[in-house]
C-alpha positions as CSV (number, residue, x, y, z in Angstrom):
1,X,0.0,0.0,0.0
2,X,1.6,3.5,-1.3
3,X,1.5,6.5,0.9
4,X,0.4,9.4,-1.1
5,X,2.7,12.8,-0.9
6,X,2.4,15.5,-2.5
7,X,0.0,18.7,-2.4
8,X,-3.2,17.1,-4.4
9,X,-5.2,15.1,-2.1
10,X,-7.4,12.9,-4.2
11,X,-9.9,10.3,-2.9
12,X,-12.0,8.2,-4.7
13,X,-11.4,5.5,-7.8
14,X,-8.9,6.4,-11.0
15,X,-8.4,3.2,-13.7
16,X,-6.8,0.2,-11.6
17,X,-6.1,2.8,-8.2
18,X,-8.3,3.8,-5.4
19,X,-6.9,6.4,-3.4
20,X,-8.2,7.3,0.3
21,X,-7.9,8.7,3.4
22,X,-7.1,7.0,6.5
23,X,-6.0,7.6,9.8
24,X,-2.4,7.4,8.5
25,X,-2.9,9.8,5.9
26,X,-4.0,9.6,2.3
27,X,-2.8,6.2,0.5
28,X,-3.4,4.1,-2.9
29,X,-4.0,1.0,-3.7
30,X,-4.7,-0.9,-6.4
31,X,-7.8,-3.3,-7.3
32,X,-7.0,-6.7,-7.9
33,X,-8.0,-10.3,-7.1
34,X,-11.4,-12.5,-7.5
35,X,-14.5,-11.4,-9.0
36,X,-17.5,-11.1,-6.5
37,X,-19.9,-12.8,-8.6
38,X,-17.1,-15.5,-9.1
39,X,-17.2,-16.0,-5.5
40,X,-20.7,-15.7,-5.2
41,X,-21.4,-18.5,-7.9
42,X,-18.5,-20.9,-8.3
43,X,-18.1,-24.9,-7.1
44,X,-14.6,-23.7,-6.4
45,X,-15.7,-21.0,-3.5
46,X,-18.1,-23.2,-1.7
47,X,-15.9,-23.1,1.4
48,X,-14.9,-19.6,0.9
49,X,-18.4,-18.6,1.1
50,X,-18.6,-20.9,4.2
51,X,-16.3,-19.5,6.0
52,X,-17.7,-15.9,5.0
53,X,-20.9,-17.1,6.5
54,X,-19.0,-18.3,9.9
55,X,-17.3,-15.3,10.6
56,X,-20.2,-13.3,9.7
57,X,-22.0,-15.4,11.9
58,X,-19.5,-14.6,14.9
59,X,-19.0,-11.0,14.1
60,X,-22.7,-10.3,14.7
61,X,-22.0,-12.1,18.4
62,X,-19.4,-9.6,18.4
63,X,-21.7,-6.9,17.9
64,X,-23.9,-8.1,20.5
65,X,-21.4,-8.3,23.5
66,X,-20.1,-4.7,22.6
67,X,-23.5,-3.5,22.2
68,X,-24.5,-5.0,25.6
69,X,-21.3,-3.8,27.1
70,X,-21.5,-0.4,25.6
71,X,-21.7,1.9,29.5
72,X,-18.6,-0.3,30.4
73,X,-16.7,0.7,27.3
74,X,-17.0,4.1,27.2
75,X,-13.1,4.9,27.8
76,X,-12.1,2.2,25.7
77,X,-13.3,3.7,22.5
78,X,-11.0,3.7,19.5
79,X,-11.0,2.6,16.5
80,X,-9.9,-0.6,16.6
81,X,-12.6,-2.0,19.4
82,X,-14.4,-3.8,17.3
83,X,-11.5,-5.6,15.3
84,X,-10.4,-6.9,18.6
85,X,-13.8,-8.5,19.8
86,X,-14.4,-9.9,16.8
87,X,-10.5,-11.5,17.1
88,X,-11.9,-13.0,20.2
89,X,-14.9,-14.1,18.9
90,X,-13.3,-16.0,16.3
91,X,-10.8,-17.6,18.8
92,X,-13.7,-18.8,20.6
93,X,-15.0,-20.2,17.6
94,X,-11.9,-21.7,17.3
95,X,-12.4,-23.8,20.5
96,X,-15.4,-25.5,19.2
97,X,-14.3,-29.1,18.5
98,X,-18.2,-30.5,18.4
99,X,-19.4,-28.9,15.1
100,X,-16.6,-30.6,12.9
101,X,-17.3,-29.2,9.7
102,X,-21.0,-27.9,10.2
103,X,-21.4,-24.3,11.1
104,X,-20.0,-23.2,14.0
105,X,-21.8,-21.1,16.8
106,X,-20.5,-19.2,19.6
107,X,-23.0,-20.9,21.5
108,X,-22.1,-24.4,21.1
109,X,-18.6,-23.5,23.0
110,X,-19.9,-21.1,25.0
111,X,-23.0,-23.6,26.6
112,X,-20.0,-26.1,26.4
113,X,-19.2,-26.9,30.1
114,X,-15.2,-27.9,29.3
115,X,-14.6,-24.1,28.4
């Protein structure tokens, strides 16, 4: 990822570089990688899309316990909050040695008396 110097400041998208601000200053990038109607539709991403839908799945939990938590986080706001409880969350989810390869929950290890 380039840092962008100089005295334009240009967001938005310009042929293969999207250029933004951020808390580091204005950078580019470039666009690349898989298609998201590839991903959406081929054999090849069935377990992509899975593992989408997990840690979708566990995010939203994530949301839930900082939403619920939300008067004893008042100091602790940054920006970086809710990356780290959804780290968590997916570490629990890691713990979950029941599902096998079926969707996991955050409640199965949760209600799980060995954790």
């Amino acid at each position: 990822m380039a840092k962008l110097k100089g005295i334009i400041k240009l967001e938005g998208t310009l042929d293969n570089l999207t250029f933004y601000k951020a808390k580091e200053g204005y950078l580019v990038k470039t666009n690349g990688g898989v298609s998201k109607e590839r991903i959406k539709n081929d054999p090849a991403f069935e377990r992509t899309r899975e593992n989408g839908s997990e840690f979708g799945r566990f995010a939203s939990s994530g949301k839930l316990l900082r939403t619920s938590v939300t008067n004893l986080m008042i100091r602790a706001k940054d920006n970086r909050v809710s990356s780290r409880v959804t780290q968590k969350m997916t570490q629990i989810k890691n713990f979950d040695a029941t599902s096998g390869k079926r969707p996991k929950k955050c409640s199965n290890r949760i209600s799980n008396n060995r954790g």
